[in-house]
N, C-alpha and C positions, 0 to 999 in steps of 0.2 A: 452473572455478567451484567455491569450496567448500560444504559442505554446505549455510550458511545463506544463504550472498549472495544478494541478493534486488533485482530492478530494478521499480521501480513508474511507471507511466507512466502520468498522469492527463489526461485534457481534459472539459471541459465544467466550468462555475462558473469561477472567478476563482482566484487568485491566492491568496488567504485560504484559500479551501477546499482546494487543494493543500496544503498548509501542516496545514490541519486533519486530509486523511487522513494526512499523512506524521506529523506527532505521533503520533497513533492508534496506527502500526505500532511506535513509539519502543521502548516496556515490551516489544515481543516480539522486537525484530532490535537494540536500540541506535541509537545516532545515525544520520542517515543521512552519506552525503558533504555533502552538501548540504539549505537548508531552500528549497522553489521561491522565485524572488523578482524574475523577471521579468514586470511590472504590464502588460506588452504581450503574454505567449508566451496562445497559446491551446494548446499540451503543454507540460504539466512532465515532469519525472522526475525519480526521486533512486536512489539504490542506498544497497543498507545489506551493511556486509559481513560484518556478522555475526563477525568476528575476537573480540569481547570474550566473546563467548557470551553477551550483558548478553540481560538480558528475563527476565519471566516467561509463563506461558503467556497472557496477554491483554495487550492494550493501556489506553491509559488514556482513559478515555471521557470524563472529565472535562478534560484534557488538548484532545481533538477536539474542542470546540466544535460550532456547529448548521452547514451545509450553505445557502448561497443559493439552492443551483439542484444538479440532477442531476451527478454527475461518472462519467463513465467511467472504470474502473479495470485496467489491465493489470498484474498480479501475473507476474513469469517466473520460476523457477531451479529448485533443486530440487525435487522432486514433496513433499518434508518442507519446506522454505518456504512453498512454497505454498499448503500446505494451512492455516499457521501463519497464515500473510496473510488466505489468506481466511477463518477461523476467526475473526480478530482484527478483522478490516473487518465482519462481517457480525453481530457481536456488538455493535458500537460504532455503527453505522448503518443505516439499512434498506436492504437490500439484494436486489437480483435476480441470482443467479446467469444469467451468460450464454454460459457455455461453456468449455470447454478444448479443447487439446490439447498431447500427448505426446509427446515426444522420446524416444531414448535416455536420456538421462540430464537432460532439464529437462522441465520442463510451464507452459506458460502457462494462466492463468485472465484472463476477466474479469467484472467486476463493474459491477452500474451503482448508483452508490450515490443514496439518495434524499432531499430536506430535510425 
């Protein structure tokens, strides 16, 4: 995994609201592989792989639009991703941190983000 790849794993809210955090992250990782877009999954997820080095240190909040409903948020990869991710979610949303933990070399967070 390089420095910045970053896997996001959303459930709870809709389809939209995946969409909304995954925007969000856009300005700090670049595009992701994908925008969620199945109107059926109750988990999304996208990877960003960070190859462009594109971003600045925030996301764009105007970009993320408003939230329907609570989403649970799984940030994983580098312990320097993550802390980008969740620096970047919790700027752009209200947010409850809800825990991590640590690998060798990745750390997962997650986040519950709120409307």
């Amino acid at each position: 995994m390089s420095g910045t790849q970053l896997t996001v794993t959303l459930s709870g809210g809709g389809t939209d609201d995946a969409r909304a955090v995954v925007r969000a992250l856009e300005g700090t990782f670049g595009a992701p592989d994908e925008l969620p877009a199945d109107g059926s999954a109750t988990v999304h997820t996208a990877t960003f792989g960070g190859e462009s080095g594109a971003g600045s240190a925030g996301g764009d909040a105007t970009a993320s639009g408003r939230l329907s409903a609570p989403v649970t948020v799984t940030v994983q990869g580098s312990p320097e991703a993550v802390r980008r991710a969740s620096d970047t979610l919790t700027r752009v949303f209200t947010a409850r941190d809800d825990g991590a933990a640590s690998g060798d070399q990745e750390q997962e967070r997650q986040l519950l983000l709120e409307p």
